[in-house]
N, C-alpha and C positions, 0 to 999 in steps of 0.2 A: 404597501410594503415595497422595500428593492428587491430587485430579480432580475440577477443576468440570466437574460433568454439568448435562444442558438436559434436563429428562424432560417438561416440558409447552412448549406457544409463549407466550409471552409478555413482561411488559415484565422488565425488568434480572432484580431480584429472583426468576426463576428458575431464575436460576443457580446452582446449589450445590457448595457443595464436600464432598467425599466422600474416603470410603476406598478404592480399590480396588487389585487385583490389579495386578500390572503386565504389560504387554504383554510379550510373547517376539516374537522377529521371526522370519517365515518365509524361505524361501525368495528370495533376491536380495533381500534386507532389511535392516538393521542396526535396534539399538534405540539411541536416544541421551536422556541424562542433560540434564535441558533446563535452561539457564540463561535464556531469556529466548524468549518471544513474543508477537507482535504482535496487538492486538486494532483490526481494521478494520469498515471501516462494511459492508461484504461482509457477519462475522458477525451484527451488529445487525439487518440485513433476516432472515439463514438464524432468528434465533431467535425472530422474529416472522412467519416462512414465508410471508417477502414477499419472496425473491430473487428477480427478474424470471426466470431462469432455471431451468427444473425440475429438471434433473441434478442442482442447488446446494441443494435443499429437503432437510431432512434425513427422515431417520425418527428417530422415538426411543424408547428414549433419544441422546443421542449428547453425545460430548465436542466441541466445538467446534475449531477448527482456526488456523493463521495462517500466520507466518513464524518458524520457530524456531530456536533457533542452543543447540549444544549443545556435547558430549563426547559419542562412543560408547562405549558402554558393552559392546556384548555382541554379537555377528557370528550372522547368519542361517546356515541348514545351505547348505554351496559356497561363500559370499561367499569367505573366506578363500583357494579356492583359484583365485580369478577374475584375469586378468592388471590390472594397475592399481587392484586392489580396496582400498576403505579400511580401518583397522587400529584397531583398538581405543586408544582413547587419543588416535583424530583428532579436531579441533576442525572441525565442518563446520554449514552451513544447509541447512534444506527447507522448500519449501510443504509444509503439509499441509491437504487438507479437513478431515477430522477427527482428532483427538487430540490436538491443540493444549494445551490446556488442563491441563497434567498433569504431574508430576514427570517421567514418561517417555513415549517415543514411538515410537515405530516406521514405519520409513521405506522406499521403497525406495530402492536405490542408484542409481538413474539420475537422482534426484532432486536429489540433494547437490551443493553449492558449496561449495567449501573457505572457511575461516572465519579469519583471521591473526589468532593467538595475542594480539595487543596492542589488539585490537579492541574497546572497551566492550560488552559483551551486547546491550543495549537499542538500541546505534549499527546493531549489525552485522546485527540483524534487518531491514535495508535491504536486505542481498544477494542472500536466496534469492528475494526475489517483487517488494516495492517498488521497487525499485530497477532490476530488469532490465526491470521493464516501462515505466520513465520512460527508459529506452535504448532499449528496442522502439520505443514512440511516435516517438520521434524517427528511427530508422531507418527504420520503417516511413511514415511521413510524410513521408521523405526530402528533410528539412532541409539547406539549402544557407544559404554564408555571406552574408551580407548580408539572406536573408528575415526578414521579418516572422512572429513568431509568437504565438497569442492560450493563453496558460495558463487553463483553467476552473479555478476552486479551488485557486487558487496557495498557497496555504498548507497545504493537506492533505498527506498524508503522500506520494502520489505528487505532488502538483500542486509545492511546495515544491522535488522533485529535479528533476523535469522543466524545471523555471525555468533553474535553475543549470547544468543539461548543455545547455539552449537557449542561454545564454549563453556556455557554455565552448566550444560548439559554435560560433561565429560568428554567432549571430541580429541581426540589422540592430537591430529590433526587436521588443521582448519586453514585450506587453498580460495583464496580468494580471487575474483578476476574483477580488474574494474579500465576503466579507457581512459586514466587521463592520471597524471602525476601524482595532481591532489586527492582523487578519488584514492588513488592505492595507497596512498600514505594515512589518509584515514582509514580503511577499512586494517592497516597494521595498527592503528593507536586503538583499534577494537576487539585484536587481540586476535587476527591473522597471523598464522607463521610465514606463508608462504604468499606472496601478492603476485599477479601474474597480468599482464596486458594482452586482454582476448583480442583485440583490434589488429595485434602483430600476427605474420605467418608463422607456426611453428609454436604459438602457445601450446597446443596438447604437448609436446613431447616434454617442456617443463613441470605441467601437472606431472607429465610419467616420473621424474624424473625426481620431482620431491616427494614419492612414493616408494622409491626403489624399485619401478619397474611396475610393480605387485597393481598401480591403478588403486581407484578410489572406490570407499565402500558407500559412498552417498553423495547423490549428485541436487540441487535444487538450484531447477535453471527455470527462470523467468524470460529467459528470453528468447530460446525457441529455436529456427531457423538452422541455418550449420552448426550453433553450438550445439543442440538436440545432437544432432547427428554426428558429431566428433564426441558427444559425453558420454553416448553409449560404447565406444571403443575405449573409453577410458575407465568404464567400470572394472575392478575386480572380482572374481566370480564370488557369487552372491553378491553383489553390487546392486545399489538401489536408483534409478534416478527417479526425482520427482519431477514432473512438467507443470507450470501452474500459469504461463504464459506469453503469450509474445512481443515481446517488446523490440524484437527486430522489427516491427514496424508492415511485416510481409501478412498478405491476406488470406494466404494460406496457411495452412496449420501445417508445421511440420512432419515428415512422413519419414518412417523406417523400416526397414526390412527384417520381417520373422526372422531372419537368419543371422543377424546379427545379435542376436539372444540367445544362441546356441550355448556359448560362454555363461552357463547358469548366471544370466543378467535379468533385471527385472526396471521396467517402465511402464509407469503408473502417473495418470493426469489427477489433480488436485482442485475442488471450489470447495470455497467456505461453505457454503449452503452444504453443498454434500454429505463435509466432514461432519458439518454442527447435529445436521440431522442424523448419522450414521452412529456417532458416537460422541452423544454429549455428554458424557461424564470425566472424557478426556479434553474437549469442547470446556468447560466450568471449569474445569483443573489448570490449563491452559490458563485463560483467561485471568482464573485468581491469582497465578506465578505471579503472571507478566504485571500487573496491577501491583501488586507486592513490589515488584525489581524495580517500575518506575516509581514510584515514591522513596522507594530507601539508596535509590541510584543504582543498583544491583542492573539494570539496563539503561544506555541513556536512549534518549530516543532524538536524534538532531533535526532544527527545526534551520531551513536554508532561508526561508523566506516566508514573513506576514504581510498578508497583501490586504488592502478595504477589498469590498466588491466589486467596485469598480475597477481592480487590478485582477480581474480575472483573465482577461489577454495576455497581460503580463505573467501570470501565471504560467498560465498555458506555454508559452513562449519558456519560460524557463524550464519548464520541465522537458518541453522539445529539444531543449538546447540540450542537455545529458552533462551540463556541466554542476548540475546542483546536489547536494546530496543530503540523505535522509528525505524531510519534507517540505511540500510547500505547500502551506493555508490560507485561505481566505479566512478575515474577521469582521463579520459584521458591524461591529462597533468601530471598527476605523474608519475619519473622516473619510470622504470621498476624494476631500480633497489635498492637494500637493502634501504627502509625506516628509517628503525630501530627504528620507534615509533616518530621519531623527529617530532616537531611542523611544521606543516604547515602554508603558507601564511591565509589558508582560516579554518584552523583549526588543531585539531590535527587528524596527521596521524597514519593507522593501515597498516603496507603494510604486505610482507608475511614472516620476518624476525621475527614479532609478533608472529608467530604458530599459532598453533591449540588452545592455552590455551586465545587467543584472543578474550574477551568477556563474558568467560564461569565463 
């Protein structure tokens, strides 16, 4: 099978694509036939072994990982005789850390979200990771109708859903921050009041500003660094921020000071894993909405770019660049070879014929 493998760290161009074996799944596993996964800024940091977190640093060689939405193809030894267990020929999603990147994959089964048959590949890569965690955030943050909430990176792939469930949700007010023209004029066509350029000096005093002063009652910042530390001053008392990652790109995790929480403020960090396992009844609640809103449109979920696997540098590269917004998928089924931008059955295509200027 293909398999872009990462055998050194560094920039795109790493990445290769290969022949290899295909996985068998073991033991409370299935293996699934991959039609589409997600290339996030998560793996950009793992392949240049700058994840803030160490668990998340690979060894290698290693296949990179995402959101993959598939067909299973082949049942681990006991799956099949497990009660509720999935069936060959199910259409399902998983996170995966690694083996993302690959004609097949191997999963466990605690992992899987069922995947509705009429679902775009590239859409439905929303389910298994991005997507429940712009549900999380907002659970976890415990989003009330009429609050105020400030989106970081409203156009990225989770900042974009999170907007939209913030709004579907009842939010009073919905401040968006994003870096670049396009990016803010989409995260307003998603139903921003306020669009704000975090990149300029003196962005907080406009969040204050379209607050009347009062500060914001919910903050979900992915991206860490000084924003962290300028959003906790922007809370209003009982103010929530959520932290759920760093995409300033810094290797250290952002740090603040007990005393800046005097202001009855509250700051609390966010992983899928935690929430799913904490409370899965909101976990499956979540999950059903957002399933629901992508089929009947009630969410859209924007897809920047479908790349073959062989466009996984490309990829990478575009998600570096921060000019892309929503997602960008690898699809198995796309030739390897020269796209050249042509319309795809399932949408349009960016392969690697596109360059570097692809998105930016």
């Amino acid at each position: 099978m293909r398999t872009v493998i990462l055998r050194d760290f560094g920039g795109p161009d790493v990445l290769r694509l290969a022949e290899t074996p295909a996985p068998e799944p073991g033991p409370g596993q299935v293996r699934i036939a991959v039609e589409a996964v997600s290339v996030g800024f998560a793996q950009t940091q793992m392949r240049q072994e700058r994840f803030p977190a160490p668990m998340w640093r690979p060894t290698l060689p290693v296949v990179l990982g995402g959101d993959v939405v598939g067909v299973i193809d082949r049942l681990g030894p006991g799956v099949a005789a497990a009660a509720g267990a999935p069936r060959i020929g199910d259409r399902v999603g998983v996170f995966v850390l690694h083996g993302g990147y690959a004609e097949r994959v191997v999963a466990d089964i605690g992992g899987l979200v069922p995947i509705p048959a009429d679902l775009d590949p590239a859409v439905a890569t929303l389910l298994p990771g991005t997507g429940p965690i712009a549900a999380g955030l907002l659970d976890i943050g415990r989003l009330q109708p009429g609050e105020s909430v400030l989106v970081h990176a409203a156009a990225g792939g989770i900042g974009h859903v999170a907007l939209q469930l913030a709004r579907r949700a009842g939010a009073g007010l919905i401040v968006a921050t994003a870096g670049s023209p396009a990016k803010r004029e989409f995260a307003r066509s998603l139903g921003a009041d306020v669009v704000v350029d975090y990149t300029q000096d003196g962005w907080p005093d406009r969040v204050r500003a379209a607050t009347g002063g009062r500060g914001v009652d919910l903050i979900l910042d992915g991206v860490g660094g000084n924003l962290l530390r300028a959003g906790v001053g922007l809370l209003a008392p009982l103010g929530r921020l959520v932290y759920y990652g760093s995409s300033d790109g810094g290797l250290d995790v952002p740090s603040i000071s007990t005393m800046d929480l005097i202001g009855l403020k509250f700051v609390t960090g966010f992983a899928l894993s935690a929430w799913r396992a904490a409370r899965p009844t909101q976990f499956q609640a979540g999950l059903a909405d957002l399933t629901a809103a992508l089929r009947t449109g009630g969410v859209t979920c924007e897809v920047h770019a479908r790349l073959p696997l062989s466009g996984a540098a490309e990829g990478h590269r575009i998600v570096e660049s921060r000019a892309y917004r929503g997602r960008v998928v690898l699809l198995p089924s796309l030739p390897d070879a020269d796209t050249g931008g042509r319309d795809h059955p399932r949408g349009p295509v960016l392969g690697e014929a596109a360059g570097s200027s692809a998105g930016r």
